[in-house]
C-alpha positions as CSV (number, residue, x, y, z in Angstrom):
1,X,118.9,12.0,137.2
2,X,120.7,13.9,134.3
3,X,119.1,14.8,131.5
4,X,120.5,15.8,127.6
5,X,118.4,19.5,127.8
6,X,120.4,22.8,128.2
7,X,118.9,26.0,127.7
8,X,120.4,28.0,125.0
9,X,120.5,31.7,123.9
10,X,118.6,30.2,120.5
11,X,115.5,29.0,122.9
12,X,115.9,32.5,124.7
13,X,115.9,34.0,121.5
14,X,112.5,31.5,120.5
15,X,110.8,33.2,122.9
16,X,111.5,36.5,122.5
17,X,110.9,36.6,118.8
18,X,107.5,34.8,119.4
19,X,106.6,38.0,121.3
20,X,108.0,39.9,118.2
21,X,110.9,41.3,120.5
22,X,113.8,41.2,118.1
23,X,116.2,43.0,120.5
24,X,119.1,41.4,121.3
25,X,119.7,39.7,123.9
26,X,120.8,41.6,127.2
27,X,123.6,40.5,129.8
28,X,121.4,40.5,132.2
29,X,118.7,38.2,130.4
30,X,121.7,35.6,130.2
31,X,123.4,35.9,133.7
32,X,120.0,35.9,135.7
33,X,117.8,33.7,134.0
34,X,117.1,30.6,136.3
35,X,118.1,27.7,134.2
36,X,117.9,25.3,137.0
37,X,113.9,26.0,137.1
38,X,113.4,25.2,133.2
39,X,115.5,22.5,133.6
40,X,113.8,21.1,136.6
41,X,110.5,21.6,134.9
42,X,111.6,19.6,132.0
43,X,112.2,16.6,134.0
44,X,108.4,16.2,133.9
45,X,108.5,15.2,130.3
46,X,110.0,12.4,128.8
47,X,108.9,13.5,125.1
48,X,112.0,15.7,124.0
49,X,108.9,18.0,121.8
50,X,107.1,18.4,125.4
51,X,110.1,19.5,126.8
52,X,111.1,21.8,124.4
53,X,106.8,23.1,125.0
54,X,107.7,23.4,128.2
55,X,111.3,24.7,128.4
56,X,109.7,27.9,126.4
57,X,106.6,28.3,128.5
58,X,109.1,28.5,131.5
59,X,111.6,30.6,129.5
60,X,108.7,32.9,129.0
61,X,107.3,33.0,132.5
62,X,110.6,33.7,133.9
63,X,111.1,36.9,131.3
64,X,107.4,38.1,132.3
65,X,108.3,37.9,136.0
66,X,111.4,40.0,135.6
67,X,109.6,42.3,133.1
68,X,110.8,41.8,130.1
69,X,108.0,40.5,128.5
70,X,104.8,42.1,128.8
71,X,102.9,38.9,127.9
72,X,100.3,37.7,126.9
73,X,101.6,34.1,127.7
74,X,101.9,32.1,124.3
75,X,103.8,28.7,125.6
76,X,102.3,26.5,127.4
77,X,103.4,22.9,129.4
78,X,101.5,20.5,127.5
């Protein structure tokens, strides 16, 4: 199954300014990020606003497990 989502450096970005972190962007944010686990975790959804919900909430968990977000978590999967 395809899908028509790709994780972009705006969604990254979403995130990120969300937790008022208006840096930008590191290499290293880019080049590690898993995009195959948002994109897997998207496949739950068929709604493209539920996948977007859920495309940030993973975004966000991935940045607070590699610690660059401090949290608290603000996206949720619906």
């Amino acid at each position: 199954m395809t899908n028509a989502w790709e994780v972009t450096v705006d969604d990254i970005e979403h995130v990120l300014s969300e937790h008022s972190k208006s840096f930008a962007i590191a290499d290293d944010i880019l080049i590690n990020l898993d995009y195959g686990r948002v994109e897997k975790a998207i496949l739950h959804y068929a709604d493209m606003g539920d996948q977007a919900d859920c495309a940030y909430s993973e975004i966000e968990d991935i940045l607070i497990e590699d610690k660059h977000l401090d949290g608290p978590k603000l996206f949720h999967c619906p």
